[in-house]
C-alpha positions as CSV (number, residue, x, y, z in Angstrom):
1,X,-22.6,21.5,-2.7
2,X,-19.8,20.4,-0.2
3,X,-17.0,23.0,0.6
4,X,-13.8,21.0,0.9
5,X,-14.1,21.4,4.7
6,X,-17.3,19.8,4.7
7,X,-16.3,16.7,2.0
8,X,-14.6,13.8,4.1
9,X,-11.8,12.8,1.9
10,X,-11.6,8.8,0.7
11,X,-8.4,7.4,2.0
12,X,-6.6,5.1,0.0
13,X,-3.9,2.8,1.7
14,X,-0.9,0.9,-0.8
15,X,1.0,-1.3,-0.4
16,X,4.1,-0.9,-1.5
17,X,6.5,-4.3,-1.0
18,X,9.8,-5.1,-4.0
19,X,9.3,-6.3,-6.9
20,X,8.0,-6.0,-10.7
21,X,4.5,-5.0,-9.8
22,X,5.4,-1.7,-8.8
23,X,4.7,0.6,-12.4
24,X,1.3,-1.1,-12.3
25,X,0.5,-0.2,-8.9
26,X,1.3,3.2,-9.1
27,X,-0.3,3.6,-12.0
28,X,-3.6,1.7,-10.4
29,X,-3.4,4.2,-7.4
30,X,-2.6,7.0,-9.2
31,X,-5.7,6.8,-11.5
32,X,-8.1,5.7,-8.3
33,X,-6.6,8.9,-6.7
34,X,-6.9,10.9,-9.4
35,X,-10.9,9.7,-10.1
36,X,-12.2,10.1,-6.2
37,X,-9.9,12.8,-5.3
38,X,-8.2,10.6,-2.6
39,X,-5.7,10.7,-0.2
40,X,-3.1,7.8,-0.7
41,X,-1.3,6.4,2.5
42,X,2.0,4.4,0.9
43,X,2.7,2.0,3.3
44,X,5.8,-0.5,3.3
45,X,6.3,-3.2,6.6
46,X,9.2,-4.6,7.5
47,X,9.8,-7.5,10.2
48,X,12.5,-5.7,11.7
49,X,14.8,-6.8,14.9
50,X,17.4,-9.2,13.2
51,X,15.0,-10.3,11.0
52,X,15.7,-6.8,8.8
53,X,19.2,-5.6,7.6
54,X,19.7,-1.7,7.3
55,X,20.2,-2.5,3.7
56,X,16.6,-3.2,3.8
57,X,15.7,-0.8,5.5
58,X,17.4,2.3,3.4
59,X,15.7,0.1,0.1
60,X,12.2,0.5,1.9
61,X,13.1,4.2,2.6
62,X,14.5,5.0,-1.2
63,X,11.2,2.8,-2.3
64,X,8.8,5.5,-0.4
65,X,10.5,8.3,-1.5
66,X,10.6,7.3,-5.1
67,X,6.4,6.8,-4.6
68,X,6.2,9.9,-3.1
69,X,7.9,11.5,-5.7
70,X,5.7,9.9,-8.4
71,X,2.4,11.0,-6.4
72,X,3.4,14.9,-5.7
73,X,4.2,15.4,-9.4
74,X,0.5,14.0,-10.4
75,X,-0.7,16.5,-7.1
76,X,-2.0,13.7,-4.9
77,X,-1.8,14.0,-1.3
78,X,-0.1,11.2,0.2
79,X,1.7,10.4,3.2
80,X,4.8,7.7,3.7
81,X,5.3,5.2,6.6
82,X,7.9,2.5,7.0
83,X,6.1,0.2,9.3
84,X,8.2,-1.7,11.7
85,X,6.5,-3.1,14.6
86,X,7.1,-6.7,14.6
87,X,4.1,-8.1,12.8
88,X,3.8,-9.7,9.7
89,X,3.4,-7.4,6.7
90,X,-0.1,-8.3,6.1
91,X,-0.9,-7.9,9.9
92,X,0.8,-4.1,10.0
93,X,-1.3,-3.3,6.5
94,X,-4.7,-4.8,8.6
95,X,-3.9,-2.7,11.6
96,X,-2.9,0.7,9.8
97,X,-6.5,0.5,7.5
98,X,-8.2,0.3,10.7
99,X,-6.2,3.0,12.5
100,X,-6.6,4.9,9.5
101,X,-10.2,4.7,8.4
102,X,-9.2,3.7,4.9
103,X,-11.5,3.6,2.0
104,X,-9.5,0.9,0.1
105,X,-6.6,-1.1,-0.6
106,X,-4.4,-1.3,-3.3
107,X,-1.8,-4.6,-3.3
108,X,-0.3,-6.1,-5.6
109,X,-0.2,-9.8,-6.6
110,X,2.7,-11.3,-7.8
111,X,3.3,-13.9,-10.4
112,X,3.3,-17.4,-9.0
113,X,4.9,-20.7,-10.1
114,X,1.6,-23.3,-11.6
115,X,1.7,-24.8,-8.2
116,X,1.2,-21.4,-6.8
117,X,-1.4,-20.1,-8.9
118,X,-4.0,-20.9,-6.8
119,X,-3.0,-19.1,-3.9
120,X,-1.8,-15.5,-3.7
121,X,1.0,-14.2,-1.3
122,X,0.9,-14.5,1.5
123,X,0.8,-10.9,2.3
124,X,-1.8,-9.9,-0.6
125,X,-3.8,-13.0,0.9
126,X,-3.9,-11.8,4.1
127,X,-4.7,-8.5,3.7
128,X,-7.8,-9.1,1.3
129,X,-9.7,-12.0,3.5
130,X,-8.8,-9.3,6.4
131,X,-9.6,-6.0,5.6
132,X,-12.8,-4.6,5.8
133,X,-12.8,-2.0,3.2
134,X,-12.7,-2.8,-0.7
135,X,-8.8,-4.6,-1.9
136,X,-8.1,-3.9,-5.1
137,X,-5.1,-6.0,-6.3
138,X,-3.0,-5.8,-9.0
139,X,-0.5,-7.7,-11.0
């Protein structure tokens, strides 16, 4: 048997963006973490420059901090980063997987108009033809 020093620990990245898919994403992450014993990265990108008010800024801040919250109480690990670089959402997700060695990715896909339907975000979109590691989205 593994000590915990020897086990490498499965990383697990999420996205975190606004909007009403939040209690289900948490709840998707919390029970992936809780079943492989994961770390979770909670990630949230933002343009920035003029493209992103400090008003989004501080609700991307309050937004991690409320995650964080949620996953300390359950004893997951996690870490926060407000991501802004300048790239697209979906590009700065890409990038910090790859950095990062994650084991998966948890997104979440929004409701879409019938016209929609067929396509997902364009963030969620991105991120799952991209990544390289299992995405597990949720809506």
């Amino acid at each position: 048997m593994l000590t915990d020093l020897e086990r490498e620990i499965m990383k697990i990245l999420v996205g975190l963006a606004p909007g009403d898919v939040a209690k289900h994403l948490f709840e998707t992450a919390l029970t992936h973490a809780q079943h492989f014993d994961a770390k979770v990265y909670l990630v949230t990108s933002l343009k920035g420059s003029s493209n992103t008010s400090d008003k989004e800024v501080e609700k991307a801040e309050n937004g991690l901090k409320y995650a964080e919250s949620m996953f300390q109480k359950s004893g997951i690990l996690c870490e926060v980063h407000l991501m802004i670089r300048g790239n697209s959402p979906g590009t700065d997700l890409f990038e910090f997987a790859q950095e990062n060695g994650i084991d998966e990715i948890i997104v979440g896909a929004r409701k879409r108009s019938a016209v929609g339907k067929a396509l997902l975000g364009s963030v969620t979109q991105s991120v799952a033809l991209s990544a390289t590691c299992p995405v597990v989205l949720v809506k």
